[in-house]
C-alpha positions in Angstrom: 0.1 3.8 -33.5 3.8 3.7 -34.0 5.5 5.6 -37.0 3.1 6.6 -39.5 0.3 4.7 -41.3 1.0 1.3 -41.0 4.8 1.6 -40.6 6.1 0.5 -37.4 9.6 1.0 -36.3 11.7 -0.3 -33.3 15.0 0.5 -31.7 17.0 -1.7 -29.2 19.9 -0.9 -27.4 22.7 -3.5 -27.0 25.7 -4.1 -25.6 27.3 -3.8 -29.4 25.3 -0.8 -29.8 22.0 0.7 -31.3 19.7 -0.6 -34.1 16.8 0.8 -35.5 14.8 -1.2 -38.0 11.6 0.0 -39.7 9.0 -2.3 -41.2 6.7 -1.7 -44.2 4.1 -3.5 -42.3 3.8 -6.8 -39.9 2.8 -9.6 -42.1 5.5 -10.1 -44.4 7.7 -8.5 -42.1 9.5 -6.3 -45.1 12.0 -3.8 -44.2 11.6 -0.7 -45.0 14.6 1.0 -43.2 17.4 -0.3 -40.8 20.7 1.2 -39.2 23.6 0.4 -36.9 25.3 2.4 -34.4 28.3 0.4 -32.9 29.4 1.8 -29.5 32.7 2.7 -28.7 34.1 0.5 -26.2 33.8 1.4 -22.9 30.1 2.9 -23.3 27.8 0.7 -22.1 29.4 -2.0 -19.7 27.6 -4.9 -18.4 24.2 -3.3 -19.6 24.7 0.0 -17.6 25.6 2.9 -19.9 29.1 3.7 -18.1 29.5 7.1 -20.3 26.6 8.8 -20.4 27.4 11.8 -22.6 29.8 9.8 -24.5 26.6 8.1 -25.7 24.2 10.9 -26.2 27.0 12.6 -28.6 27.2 9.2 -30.5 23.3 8.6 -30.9 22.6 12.5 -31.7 25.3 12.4 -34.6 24.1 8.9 -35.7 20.6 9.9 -35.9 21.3 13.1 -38.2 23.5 11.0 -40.6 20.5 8.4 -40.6 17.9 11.1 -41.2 16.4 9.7 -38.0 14.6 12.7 -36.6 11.1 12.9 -35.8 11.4 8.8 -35.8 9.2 7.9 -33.1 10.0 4.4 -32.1 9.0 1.5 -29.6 12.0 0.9 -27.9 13.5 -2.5 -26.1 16.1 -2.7 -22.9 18.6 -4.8 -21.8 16.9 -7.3 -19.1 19.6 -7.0 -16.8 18.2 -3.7 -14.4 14.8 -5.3 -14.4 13.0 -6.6 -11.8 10.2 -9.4 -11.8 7.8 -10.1 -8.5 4.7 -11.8 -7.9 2.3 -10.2 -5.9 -1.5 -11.4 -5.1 -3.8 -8.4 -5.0 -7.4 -8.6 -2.9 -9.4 -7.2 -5.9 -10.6 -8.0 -9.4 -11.7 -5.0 -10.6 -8.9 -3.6 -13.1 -8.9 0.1 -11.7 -8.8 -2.0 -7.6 -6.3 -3.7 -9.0 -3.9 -0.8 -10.5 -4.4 1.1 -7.6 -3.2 -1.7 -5.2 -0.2 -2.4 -6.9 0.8 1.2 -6.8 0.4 1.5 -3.8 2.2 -2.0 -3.0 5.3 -0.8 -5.0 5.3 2.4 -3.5 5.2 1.3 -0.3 5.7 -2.6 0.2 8.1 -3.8 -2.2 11.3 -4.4 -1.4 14.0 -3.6 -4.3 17.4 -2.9 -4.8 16.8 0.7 -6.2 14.8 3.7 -5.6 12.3 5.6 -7.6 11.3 2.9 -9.4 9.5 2.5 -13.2 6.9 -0.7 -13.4 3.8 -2.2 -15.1 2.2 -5.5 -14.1 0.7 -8.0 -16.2 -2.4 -10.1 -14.7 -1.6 -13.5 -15.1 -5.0 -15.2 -12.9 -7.6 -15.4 -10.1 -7.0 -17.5 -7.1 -8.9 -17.7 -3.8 -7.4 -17.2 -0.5 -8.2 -18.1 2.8 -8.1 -15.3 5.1 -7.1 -14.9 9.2 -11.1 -14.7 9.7 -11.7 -17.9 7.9 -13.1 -16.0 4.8 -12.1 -17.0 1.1 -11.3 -14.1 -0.6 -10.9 -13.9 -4.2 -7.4 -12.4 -5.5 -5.4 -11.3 -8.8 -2.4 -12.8 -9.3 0.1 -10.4 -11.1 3.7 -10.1 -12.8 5.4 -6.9 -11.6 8.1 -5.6 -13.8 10.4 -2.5 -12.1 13.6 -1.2 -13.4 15.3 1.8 -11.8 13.8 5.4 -13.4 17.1 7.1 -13.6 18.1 4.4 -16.5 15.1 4.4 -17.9 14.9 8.3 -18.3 18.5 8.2 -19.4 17.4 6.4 -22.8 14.3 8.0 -23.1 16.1 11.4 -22.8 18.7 10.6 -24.7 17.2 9.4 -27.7 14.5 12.7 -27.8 18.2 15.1 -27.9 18.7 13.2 -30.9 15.5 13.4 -32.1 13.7 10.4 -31.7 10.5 9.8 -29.8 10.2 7.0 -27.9 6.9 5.8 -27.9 6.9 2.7 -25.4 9.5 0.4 -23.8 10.0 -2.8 -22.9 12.3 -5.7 -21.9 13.7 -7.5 -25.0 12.2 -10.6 -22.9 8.7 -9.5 -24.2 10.2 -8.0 -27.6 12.1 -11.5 -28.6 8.5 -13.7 -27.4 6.6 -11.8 -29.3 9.0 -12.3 -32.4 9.6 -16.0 -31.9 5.8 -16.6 -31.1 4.9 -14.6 -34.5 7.1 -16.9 -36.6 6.6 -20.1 -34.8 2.8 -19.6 -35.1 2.0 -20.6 -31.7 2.4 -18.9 -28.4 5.1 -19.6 -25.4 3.9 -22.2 -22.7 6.4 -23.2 -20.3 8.9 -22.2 -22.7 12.7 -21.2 -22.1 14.1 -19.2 -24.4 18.0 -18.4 -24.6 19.4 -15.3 -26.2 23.0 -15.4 -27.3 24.9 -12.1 -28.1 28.3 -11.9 -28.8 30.1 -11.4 -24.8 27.0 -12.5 -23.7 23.8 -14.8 -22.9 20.4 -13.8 -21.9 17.7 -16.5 -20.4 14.4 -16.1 -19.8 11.6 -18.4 -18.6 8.0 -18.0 -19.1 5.2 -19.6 -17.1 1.4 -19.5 -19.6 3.3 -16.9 -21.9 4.2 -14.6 -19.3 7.7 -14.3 -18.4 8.3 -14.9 -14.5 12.4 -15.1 -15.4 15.6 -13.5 -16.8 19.1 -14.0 -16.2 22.0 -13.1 -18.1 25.4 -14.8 -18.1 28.6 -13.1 -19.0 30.5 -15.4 -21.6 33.8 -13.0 -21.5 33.1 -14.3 -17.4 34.0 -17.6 -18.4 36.9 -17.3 -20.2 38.8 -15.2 -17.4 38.5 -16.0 -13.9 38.5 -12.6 -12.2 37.8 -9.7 -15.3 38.5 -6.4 -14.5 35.6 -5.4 -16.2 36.7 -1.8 -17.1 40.1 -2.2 -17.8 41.7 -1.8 -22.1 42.2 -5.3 -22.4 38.7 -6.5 -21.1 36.6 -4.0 -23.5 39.3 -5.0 -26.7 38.7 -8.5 -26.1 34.9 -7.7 -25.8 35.2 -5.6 -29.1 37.3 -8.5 -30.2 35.1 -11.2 -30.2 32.9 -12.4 -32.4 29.7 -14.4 -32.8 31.4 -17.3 -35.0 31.5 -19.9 -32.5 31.5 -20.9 -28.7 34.6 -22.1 -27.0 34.4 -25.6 -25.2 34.8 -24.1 -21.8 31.7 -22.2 -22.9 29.5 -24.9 -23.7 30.2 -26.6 -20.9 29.3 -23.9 -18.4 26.5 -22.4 -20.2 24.8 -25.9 -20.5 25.3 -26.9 -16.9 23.7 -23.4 -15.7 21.0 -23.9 -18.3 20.3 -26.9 -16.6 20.7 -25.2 -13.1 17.9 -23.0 -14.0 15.5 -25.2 -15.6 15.4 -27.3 -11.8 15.1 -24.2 -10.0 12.3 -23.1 -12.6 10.5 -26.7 -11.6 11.1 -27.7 -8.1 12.4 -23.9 -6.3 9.5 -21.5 -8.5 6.2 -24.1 -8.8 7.4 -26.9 -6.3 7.5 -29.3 -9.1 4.1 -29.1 -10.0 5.9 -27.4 -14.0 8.8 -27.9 -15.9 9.7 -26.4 -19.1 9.0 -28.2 -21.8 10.4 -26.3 -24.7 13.3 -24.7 -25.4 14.1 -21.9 -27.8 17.3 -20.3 -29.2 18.0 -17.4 -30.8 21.5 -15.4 -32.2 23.6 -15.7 -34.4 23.6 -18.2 -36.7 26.9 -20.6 -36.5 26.9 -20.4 -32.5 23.3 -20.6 -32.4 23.3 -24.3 -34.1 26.5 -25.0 -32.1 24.1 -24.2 -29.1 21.3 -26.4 -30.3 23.2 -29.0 -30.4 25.1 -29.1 -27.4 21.0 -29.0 -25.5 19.7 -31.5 -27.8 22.0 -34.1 -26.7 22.2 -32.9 -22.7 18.5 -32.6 -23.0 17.0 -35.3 -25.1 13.8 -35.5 -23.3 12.9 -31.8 -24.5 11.9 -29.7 -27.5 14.6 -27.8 -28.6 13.9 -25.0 -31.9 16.0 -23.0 -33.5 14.3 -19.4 -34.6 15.5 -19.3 -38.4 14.8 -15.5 -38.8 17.0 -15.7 -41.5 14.0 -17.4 -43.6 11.2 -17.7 -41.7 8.3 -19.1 -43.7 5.8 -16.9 -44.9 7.6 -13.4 -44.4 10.2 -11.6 -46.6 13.2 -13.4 -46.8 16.3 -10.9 -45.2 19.5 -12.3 -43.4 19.1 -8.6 -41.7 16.0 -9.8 -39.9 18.3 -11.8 -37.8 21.0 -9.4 -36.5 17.4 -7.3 -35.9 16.0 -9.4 -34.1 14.8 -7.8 -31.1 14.5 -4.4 -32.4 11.8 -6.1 -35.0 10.4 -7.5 -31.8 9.9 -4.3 -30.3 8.3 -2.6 -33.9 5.9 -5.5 -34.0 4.1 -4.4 -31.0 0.5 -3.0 -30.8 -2.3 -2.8 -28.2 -3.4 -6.3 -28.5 0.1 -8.0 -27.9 1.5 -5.0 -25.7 2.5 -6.6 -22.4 4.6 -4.5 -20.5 5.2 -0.4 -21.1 8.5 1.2 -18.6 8.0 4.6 -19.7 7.4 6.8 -17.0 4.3 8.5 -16.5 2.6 10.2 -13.7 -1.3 9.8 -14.3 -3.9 12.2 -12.5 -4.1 9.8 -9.4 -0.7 10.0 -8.7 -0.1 13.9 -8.6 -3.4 14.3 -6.4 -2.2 11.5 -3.8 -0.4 14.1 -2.0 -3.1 16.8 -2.3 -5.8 14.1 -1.3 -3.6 12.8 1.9 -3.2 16.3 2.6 -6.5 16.6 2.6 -7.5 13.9 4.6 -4.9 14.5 7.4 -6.7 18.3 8.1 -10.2 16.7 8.3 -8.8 13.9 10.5 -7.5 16.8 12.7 -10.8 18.6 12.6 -12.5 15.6 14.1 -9.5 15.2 17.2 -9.6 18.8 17.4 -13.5 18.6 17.8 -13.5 15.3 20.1 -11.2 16.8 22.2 -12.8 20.5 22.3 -16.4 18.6 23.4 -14.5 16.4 25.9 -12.9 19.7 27.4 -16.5 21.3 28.0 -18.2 18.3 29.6 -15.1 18.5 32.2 -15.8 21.9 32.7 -19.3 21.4 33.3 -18.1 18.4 35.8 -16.1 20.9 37.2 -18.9 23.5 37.8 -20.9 21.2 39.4 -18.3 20.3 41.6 -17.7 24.0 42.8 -21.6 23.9 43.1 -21.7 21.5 45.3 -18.8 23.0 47.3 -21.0 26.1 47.5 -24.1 24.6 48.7 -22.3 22.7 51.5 -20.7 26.0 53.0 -24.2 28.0 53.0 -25.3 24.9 54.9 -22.4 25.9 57.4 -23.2 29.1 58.0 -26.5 28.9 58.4 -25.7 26.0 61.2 -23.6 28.5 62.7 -26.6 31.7 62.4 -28.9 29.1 64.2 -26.4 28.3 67.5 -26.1 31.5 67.6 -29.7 32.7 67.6 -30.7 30.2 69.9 -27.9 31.2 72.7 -27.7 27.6 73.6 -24.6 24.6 72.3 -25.9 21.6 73.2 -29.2 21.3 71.2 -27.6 23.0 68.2 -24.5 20.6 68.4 -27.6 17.8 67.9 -29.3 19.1 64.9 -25.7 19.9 63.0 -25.1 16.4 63.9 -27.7 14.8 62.5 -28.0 16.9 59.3 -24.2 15.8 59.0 -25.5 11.9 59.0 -27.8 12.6 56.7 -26.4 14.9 54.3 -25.4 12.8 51.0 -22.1 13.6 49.7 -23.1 14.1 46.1 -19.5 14.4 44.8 -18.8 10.9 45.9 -22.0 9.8 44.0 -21.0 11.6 40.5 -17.8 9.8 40.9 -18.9 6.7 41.6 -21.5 7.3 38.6 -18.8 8.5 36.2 -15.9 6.2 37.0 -18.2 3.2 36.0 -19.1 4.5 32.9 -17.3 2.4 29.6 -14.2 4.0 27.3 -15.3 6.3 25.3 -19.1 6.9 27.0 -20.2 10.2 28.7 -22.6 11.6 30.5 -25.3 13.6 28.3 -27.7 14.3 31.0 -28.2 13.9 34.5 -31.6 14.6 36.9 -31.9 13.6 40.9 -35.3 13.8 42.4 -34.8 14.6 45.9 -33.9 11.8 48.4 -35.3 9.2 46.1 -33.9 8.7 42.6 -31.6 10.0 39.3 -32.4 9.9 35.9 -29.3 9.3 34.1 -28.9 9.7 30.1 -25.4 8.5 28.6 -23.9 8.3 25.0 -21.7 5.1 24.2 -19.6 4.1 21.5 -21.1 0.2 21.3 -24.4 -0.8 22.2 -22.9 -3.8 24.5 -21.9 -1.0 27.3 -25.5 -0.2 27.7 -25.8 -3.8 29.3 -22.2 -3.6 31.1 -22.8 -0.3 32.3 -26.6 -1.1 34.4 -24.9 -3.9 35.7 -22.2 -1.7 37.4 -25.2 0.7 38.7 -27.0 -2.0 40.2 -23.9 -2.6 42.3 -22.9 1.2 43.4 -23.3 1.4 47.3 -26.0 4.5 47.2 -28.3 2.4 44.8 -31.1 0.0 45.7 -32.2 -1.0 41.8 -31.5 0.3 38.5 -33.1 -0.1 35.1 -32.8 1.1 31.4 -35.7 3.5 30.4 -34.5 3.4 27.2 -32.2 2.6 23.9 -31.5 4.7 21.4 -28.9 5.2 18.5 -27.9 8.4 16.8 -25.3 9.8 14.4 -22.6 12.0 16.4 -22.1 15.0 13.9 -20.0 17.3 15.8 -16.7 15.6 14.0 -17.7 16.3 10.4 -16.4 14.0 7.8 -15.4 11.7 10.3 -18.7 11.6 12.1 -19.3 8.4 14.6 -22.0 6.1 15.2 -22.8 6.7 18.9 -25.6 5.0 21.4 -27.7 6.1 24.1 -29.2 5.2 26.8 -31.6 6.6 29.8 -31.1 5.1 33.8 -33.6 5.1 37.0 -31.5 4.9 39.4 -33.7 3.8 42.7 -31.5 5.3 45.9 -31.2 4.4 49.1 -33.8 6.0 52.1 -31.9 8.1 54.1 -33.3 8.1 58.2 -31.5 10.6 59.1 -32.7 13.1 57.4 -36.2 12.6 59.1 -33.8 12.5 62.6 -32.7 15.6 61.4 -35.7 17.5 60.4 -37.1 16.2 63.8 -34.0 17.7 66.0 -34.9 21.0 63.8 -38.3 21.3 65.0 -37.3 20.4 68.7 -35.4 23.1 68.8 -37.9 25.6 67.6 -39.4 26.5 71.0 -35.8 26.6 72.7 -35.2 29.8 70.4 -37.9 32.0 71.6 -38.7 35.3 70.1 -34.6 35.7 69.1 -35.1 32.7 67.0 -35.4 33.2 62.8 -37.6 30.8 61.7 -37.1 31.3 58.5 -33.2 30.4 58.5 -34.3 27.1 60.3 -36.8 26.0 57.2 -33.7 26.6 55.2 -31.4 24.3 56.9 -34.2 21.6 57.1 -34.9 22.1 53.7 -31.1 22.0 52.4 -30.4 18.8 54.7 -32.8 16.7 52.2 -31.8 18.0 49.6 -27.5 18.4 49.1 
């Protein structure tokens, strides 16, 4: 609740300066309290506050005359530094919803200043058709961003004088709710056109959301090329009054009123809306000048005046007028709240960076782990290798302890011959066997039964490269058939949180006979009685032996 009890107060600030206007309550709209701060000129410039602490001195000393302190107001901004887009979010659930568009605007959005300030308004469902030929269904929403440093400035500002400011908003959404409060009937396609003194706001609204705002620079139009912060630009702006509009500045402001209303139908909904009612409010005598002016450039549309001055049913105060927007801004509560700019960082947003911290160290964990395990199975490749190495130069030497124990080359020369043909080069075969296995597969387990066969169990990442994979062993050149023993799935959990869904699967690998190893066993025994009594027997059953099996 704004102010105390049912009091509600509201404070905009202008290019002419500051008012604050306080209501007894929001049905007859009585006033309670109001005040005026004119700016000096030069202050605020093209709705930008050009001297910062010029104004903060101003609104602190304005405040204590007023007895302002401890106000705590709702309070509306120039339109000019805010930013509308439409975005379409992929969830309906409010808290999916919020959470994409922050991440959209903190991330996607493209806008012309940093460190932005937004709130979004849902304005409807739609359903897309997505690259997979799904319909998904989507939120359309309204985002409004305006540049934090500005927004900060007021809020900061006002709480040195003293005043808390409880929300803000866009006079856009200050001056609808006003107009659709008096009129007794909300906005449609509706245009409504806000005249100020050295200035004119528009703003269009699609279902009673605005999707619009421009504002034109009357001074503009009365001097080709202003020079915007020079004496005689800021007295003329002082100067001028809201009595009347000059001829020039009918002409142009009806012509780009009509610019806009085209763009509004055939650029923003491709002609399938137009506006069909139109709504001014300022001042009184240009305001009917105005009106008229559209009414007979615009016949075919509704054009309304909003007669603040004595709107029926509510208090009757000429002050309501010059208050407009500010009363727009005290009027609001949580059912007709649409937008809120003041910044705040919720719980979400101060853990993000905890939370992404987070996330990266387990997702460094898991490569750290993936890449430890892949590490040890290349070691234990490695080892087997070297095994293999090993074996092959015992064979060698025990070759060599035989020609030498039988005294004799020729014979000798045979045998080593033959269990050369039929040794198997078993480094060839694990390459073979390894280099056909998928991406991301590897070998769990491995078993050769001697001279005839090898059970193979390996871990994939899909269960397709099972199939792929006996394919590829039926065609090896060491392999006479192949077949899957088995199929099985498991959870990998050596990753931790970012464990992975592997597959397994268990190979017979039928080999090819080798001959010559019988040749060779057969050379063996042949040379047995060649070796007499200096022959070691025993060293021959080891060569035999270690020629079938590699």
């Amino acid at each position: 609740m704004l102010g105390l009890a049912s009091k509600k107060a509201g404070l905009s600030i202008e290019q002419t300066g500051v008012r604050y206007i306080q209501l007894k309550n929001n049905k007859t709209w009585e006033i309670e309290k109001q005040s005026f701060l004119p700016l000096d000129p030069g202050t605020i410039i093209e709705n930008q506050i050009a001297d910062v602490e010029g104004l903060r001195e101003q609104i602190r000393q304005w405040a204590e005359q007023e007895a302002l302190k401890g106000s705590r107001v709702a309070l509306s901004v120039p339109p000019s530094q805010v930013i509308i887009r439409k975005m379409s979010i992929p969830a309906i659930q409010p808290k999916q919803v919020q959470q994409l568009v922050a991440l959209e605007v903190e991330t996607g959005l493209h806008l012309p200043f940093e460190e932005p300030v937004y709130d979004y308004i849902s304005v409807g469902r739609d359903k897309q058709m997505q690259e997979d030929g799904r319909e998904e269904e989507v939120t359309r929403v309204l985002v409004f961003a305006a540049p934090r440093k500005l927004i900060t400035e007021y809020i900061d500002i006002l709480a040195g004088a003293g005043i808390k400011t409880e929300s803000v908003e866009v006079s856009a959404t200050a001056l609808s709710r006003m107009a659709e409060i008096s009129q007794g009937h909300p906005f449609g396609d509706t245009m409504l056109v806000h005249l100020e003194p050295a200035q004119l706001d528009v703003y269009m609204f699609r279902e009673g959301q605005p999707v619009f705002m421009r504002t034109i620079n009357l001074l503009d139009i009365e001097q080709e090329a202003p020079v915007f912060e020079s004496e005689s630009y800021l007295a003329q702006k002082s100067a001028l009054g809201a009595d009347h509009l000059s001829p020039e500045q009918l002409v142009e402001v009806i012509a780009e009123i009509s610019r806009m209303l085209n763009f509004y139908q055939y650029s923003l909904h491709d002609g399938a809306a137009r506006i069909n009612e139109l709504v001014v409010t300022g001042a009184e005598t240009s305001r009917q000048q105005l009106v008229n002016e559209l009414r007979q450039a615009l016949m075919e549309m509704e054009i309304h005046e909003l007669l603040l001055e004595s709107t029926p049913g509510k208090h009757a105060d000429a002050a309501l007028n010059l208050y407009r927007v500010a009363v727009g801004a005290a009027l609001v509560d949580e059912k007709n709240r649409q937008i809120d700019l003041v910044p705040r960082e919720n719980r979400e947003t101060r853990l993000f960076p905890y939370i992404l911290a987070g996330m990266l160290v387990v997702w460094v964990l898991a490569v750290g782990t993936v890449a430890f395990y892949y590490v040890t199975l290349q070691r234990q490749t490695e080892d087997q290798v070297v095994q293999i190495q090993q074996l092959n130069t015992e064979l060698q030497v025990k070759v060599l302890k035989l020609q030498e124990s039988t005294g004799t080359t020729a014979s000798p020369e045979k045998l080593i011959e033959a269990i050369m043909q039929a040794r198997s080069d078993a480094y060839a075969i694990l390459n073979e066997i390894n280099g056909a296995i998928p991406a991301g597969g590897i070998i769990r387990n491995i078993a050769y039964q001697q001279g005839s066969s090898i059970d193979l169990t390996v871990d994939f990442t899909r269960m397709d490269q099972t199939s792929s994979y006996l394919a590829r062993l039926k065609e090896m050149s060491f392999t006479v058939g192949a077949s899957v023993q088995r199929i099985y799935q498991e959870t990998d959990t050596g990753a931790g949180a970012a464990a992975a869904r592997m597959y397994g699967a268990v190979y017979r690998i039928d080999m090819m006979p080798n001959n010559a190893a019988g040749a060779a066993s057969q050379a063996a025994q042949a040379l047995v009685p060649q070796a007499g009594s200096g022959a070691d027997t025993k060293d021959l059953e080891e060569v035999t032996d270690d020629a079938k099996n590699p």
